[in-house]
N, C-alpha and C positions, 0 to 999 in steps of 0.2 A: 113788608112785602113777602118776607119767609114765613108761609103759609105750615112748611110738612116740616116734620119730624127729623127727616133723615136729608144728607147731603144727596142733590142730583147727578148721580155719576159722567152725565152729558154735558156739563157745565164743564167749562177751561177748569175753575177752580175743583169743583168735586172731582173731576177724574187725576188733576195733579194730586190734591190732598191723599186720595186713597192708591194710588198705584205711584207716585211719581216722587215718594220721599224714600229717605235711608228708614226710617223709622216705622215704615210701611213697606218694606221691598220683600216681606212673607207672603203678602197678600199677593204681591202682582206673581211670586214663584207660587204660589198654587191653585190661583187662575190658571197661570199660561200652562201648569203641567195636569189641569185638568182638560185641558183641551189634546192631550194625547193621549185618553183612554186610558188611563192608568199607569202610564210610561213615566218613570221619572227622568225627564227631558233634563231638569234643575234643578242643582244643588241649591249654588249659589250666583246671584248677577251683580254686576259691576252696569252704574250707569253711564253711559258716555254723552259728549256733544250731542245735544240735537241738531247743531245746524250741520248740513254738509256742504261742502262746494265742489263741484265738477273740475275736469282737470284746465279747460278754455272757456274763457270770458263769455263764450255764444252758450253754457252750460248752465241751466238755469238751478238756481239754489233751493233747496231743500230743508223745511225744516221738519221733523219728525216729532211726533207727541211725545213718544217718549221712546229711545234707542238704548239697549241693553248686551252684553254680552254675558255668554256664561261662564264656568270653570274649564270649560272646554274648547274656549275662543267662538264657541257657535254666537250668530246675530241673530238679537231680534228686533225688532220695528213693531211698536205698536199704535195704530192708528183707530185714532176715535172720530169718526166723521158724522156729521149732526146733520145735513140734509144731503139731497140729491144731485148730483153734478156731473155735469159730462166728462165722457173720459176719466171715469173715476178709476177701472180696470187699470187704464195705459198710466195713471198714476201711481199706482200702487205698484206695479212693474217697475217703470223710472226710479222709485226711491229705489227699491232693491237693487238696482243696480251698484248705489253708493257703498255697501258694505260689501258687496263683491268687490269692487276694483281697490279700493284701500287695501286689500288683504296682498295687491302686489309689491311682489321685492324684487332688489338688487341685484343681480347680477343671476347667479344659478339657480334657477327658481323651476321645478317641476307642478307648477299649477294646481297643489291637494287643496284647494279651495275649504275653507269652513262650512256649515251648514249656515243658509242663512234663512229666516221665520220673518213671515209677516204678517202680521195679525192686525184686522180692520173691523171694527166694531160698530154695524151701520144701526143706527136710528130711523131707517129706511127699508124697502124693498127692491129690489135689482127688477127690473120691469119684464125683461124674459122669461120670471120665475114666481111674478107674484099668482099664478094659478096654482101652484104647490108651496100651499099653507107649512105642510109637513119638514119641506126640505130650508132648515134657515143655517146651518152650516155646512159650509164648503171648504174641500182640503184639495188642493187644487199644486196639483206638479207635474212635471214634464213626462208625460207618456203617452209610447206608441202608440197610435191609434188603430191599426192591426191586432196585438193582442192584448191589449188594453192590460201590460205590465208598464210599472213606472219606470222611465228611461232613467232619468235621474234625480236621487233622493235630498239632495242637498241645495235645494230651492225649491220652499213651500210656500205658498200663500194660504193665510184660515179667512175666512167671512163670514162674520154673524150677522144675520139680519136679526135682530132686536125684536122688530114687531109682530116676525112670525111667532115667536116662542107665546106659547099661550097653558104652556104644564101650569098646574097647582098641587100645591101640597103631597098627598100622597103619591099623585104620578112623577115626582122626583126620583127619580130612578137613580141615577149614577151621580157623582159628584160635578161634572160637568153641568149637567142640570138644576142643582141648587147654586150651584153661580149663575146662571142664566136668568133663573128668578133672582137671585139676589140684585144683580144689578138691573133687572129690567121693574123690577119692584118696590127697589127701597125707597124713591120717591113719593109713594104713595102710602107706606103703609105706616102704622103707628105703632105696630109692634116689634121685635125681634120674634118671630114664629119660631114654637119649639122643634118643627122638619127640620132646621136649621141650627141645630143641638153643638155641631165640631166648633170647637174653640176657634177656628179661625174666621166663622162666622160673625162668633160674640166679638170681636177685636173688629171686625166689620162696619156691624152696628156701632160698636160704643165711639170708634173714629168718628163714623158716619154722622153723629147725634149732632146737631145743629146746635144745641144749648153748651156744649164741648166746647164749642170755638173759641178763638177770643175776642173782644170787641172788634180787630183789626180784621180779624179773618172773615167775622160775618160781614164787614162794610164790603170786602172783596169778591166774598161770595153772593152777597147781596146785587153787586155790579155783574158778576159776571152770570147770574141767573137772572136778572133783567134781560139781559143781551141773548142769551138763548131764547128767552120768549120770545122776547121782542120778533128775533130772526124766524124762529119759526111761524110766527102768528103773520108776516110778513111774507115768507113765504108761500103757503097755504091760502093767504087772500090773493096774491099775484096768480099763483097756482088758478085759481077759481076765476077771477079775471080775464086770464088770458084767455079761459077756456070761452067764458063768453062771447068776449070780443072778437077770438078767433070764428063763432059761429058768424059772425055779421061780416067780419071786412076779409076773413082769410087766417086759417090756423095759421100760418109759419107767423105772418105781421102780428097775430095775437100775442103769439109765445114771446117774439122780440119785444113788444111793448114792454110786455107784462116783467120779462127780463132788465128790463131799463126801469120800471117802477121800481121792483126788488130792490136794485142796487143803490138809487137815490134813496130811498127809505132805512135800506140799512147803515150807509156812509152819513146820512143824518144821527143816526141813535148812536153810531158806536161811536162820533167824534162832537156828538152836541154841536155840532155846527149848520149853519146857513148854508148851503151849496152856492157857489160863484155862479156866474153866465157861463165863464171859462171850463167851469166843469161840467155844466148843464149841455153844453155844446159838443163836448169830449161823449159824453155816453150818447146824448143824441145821436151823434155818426157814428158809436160802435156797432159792428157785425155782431153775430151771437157767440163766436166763440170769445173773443176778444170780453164780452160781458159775463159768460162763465167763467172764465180766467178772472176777471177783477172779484165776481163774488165768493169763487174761493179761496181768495186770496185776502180778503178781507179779514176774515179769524189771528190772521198773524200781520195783518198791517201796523205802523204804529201811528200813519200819520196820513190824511187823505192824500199826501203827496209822494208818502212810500208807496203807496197802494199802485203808482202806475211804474213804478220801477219792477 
């Protein structure tokens, strides 16, 4: 089934392999410090827990693709998200809350808070914005809206929309930009392109090479680029679906159907399993939020029975 050359950065397995190992942790400091124009943000990162838990039981758990600190104590959060979901904003807000309230202490504590970074890597377009092709990252922090200075610099969010980026070759400009293409390309292409000359490119690719792996890693990456297709191809047909059906019996009833197909179709492929009544009956009376919530939560389920936890 592994058709291309190079690992899919959007795959569970391709974005742990290349950003989420000790033996790899160059690559993810000169991604993340090409996204500050030139600033060396990071020396060095330390990885931590992905999971976090809230301080009460009504505090719903978090897990983070991958959670980093620098030399500095500053957090980062980097989130890879592979289709489109609601409330995806108010999510990415909610993690960041985790690596802010950890940073409280005991007793005499003057609140100098850390810098904390979140960076979210969309495979998508944010629907407010897909008429400016031009604009696919956003740097996004607390400021005045009178004189549009930043109130406060120690909580940022970055968003890359993936699909806008459409540069080639020569129009590489900055180094932020040949990672751009790097990861929005290396699935398809067959070469290591010479625009793409800095050593940390060639370390890139030679990771990235699909023949590299070893038997255990392709069967994993084999599974876990099934499951990206699958989910997208799955997506994309519900997507088109709904839209149909929505012209005949009523947009919202379309979107909710086509919602409830999605989520049978994917809880079929990611657990090879048969769906019960028991379950068939549970998404039949789900509301829409209640079915966005299961289908992104699905990516870190382990069990169609975690899945409602």
């Amino acid at each position: 089934m592994i058709q291309n050359r190079y690992l899919n950065p959007f795959t569970d397995f391709g974005f742990k392999k290349l950003f989420g190992t000790e033996a790899n942790k160059d690559l993810l400091i000169d991604f993340l410090n090409s996204l500050f124009q030139g600033e060396e943000v990071i020396k060095t990162l330390e990885f931590k827990k992905q999971e976090q838990l809230g301080e009460s039981e009504i505090d719903r758990r978090a897990i983070f693709d991958l959670y980093c600190e620098n030399e500095k104590g500053e957090k980062f959060i980097i989130e890879l998200q592979k289709a489109k979901q609601k409330f995806f904003k108010e999510r990415t807000l909610f993690y960041a809350t985790f690596p802010i309230q950890e940073q409280n202490q005991r007793g005499d504590w003057d609140f100098n808070l850390k810098a904390v970074y979140l960076v979210a890597i969309l495979d998508f377009i944010f629907d407010e914005d897909k008429e400016d092709p031009d604009h696919y990252r956003y740097v996004v922090q607390l400021t005045d809206t009178d004189t549009k200075k930043v109130f406060y610099d120690k909580l940022t969010f970055i968003y890359l929309e993936m699909p806008k980026f459409m540069k080639k070759g020569k129009e590489l400009v900055t180094h932020f930009d040949k990672w751009m293409y790097a990861l929005k390309c290396l699935p398809t292409i067959s070469e290591s392109p010479d625009f793409l000359e800095e050593e940390i490119f060639k370390k890139l690719f030679r990771i990235s090479a699909v023949q590299n792996l070893s038997p255990e890693e392709k069967e994993r990456y084999e599974s876990s680029l099934k499951f990206y297709r699958d989910t997208k191809n799955v997506i994309d047909t519900a997507r088109e679906e709904g839209k149909i059906e929505g012209e005949a019996i009523g947009i919202e009833k379309g979107k909710l159907e086509a919602k409830k197909a999605t989520l049978r179709s994917l809880l079929q492929k990611k657990f090879n399993t048969v769906l019960s009544d028991e379950i068939n009956q549970k998404i039949e009376a789900a509301e829409m939020d209640d079915l966005d919530r299961w289908i992104e939560n699905i990516f870190d389920a382990k069990s169609v029975e975690g899945l409602w936890k």
